[in-house]
MIVEXDREN-656315 format. One record per residue (C-alpha): residue in one letter; x, y, z. Coordinates in steps of 0.25 Angstrom, whole numbers. Example, Ala and Ser with C-alpha at 12.3 -4.5 7.8 and 13.67 -1.06 7.14 Angstrom:
% residues 2
a/49/-18/31 $
s/55/-4/29 $
//
This chain:
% residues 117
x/-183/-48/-51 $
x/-180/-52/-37 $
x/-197/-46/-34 $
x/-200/-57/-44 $
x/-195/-66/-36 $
x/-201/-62/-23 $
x/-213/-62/-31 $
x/-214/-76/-37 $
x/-208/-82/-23 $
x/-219/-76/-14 $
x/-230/-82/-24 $
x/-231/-72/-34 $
x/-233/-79/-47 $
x/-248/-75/-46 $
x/-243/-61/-46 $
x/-234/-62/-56 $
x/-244/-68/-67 $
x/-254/-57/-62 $
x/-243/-46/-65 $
x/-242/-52/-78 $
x/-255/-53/-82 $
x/-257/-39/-79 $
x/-246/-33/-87 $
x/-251/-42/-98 $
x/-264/-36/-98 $
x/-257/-23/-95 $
x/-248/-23/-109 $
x/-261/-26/-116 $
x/-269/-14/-110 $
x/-258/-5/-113 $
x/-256/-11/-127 $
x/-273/-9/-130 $
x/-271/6/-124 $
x/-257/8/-132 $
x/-266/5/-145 $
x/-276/13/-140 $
x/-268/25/-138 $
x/-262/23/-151 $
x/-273/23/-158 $
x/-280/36/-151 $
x/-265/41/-157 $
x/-265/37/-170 $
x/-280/41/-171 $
x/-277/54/-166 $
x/-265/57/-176 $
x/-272/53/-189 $
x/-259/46/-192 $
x/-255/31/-193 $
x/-242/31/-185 $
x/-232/27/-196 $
x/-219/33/-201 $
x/-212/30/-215 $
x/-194/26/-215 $
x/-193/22/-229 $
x/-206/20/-234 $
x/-210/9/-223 $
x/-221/13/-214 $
x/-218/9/-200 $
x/-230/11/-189 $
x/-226/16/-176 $
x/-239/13/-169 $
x/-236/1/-165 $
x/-222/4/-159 $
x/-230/17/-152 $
x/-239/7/-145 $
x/-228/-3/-142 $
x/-222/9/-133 $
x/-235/14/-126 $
x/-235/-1/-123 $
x/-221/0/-118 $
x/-223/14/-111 $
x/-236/11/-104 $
x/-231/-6/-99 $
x/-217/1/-93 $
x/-224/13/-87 $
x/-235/3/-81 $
x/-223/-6/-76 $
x/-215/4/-70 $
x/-226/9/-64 $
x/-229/-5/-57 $
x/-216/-6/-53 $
x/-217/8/-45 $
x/-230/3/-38 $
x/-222/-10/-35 $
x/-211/-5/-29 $
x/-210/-5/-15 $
x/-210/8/-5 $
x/-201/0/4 $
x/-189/-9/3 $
x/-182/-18/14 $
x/-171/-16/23 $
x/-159/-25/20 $
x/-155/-25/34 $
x/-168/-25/44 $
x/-177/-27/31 $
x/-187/-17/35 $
x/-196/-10/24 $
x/-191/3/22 $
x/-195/14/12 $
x/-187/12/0 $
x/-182/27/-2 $
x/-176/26/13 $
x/-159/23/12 $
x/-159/18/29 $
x/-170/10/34 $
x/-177/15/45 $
x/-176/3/54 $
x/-162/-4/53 $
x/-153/11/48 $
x/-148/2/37 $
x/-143/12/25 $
x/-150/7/11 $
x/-145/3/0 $
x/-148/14/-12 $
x/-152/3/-24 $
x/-160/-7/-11 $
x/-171/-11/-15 $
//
């Protein structure tokens, strides 16, 4: 939360809207290739994906293409939040950049917090 707010102070709306825009279009590319997949599937098992409780027919297919959807956004999301996070963090006390496995910063000898981000 607290990057949101460094983001939108500095002039980040622009930014903001552009990330939204493309998770947008990004859920609807993964819903057009999510149909597609289950329809290769279904094609390929010669069977409508269905099951009887009761004599009511209930159809899965949608709920399996609810999931891929759900599956391939949250990969795709922490797979962003990997390539956003930072290699460095700052030093509390001389606020140097440091690398973010190292637990004493190089320069000041200061001992790190484990959970410092």
């Amino acid at each position: 939360m607290q990057r949101l707010r460094e983001m939108l102070a500095h002039g980040g709306i622009a930014v903001l809207a552009f990330v939204f825009a493309l998770a947008f279009a990004s859920f609807y590319l993964v819903d057009a290739l999510s149909q597609v997949a289950l329809f290769v599937f279904q094609q390929h098992v010669d069977e409508t994906l269905e099951f009887k409780i009761a004599g009511t027919e209930i159809y899965y297919g949608q709920a399996l293409v609810a999931t891929l959807i759900v599956l391939l956004v949250a990969g795709a999301l922490y797979g962003l939040w990997r390539l956003t996070r930072s290699a460095y963090r700052t030093c509390p006390e001389c606020h140097s950049e440091i690398p973010r496995e190292a637990s004493v910063c190089r320069y000041c000898t200061t001992e790190l917090l484990e959970g410092f981000h």
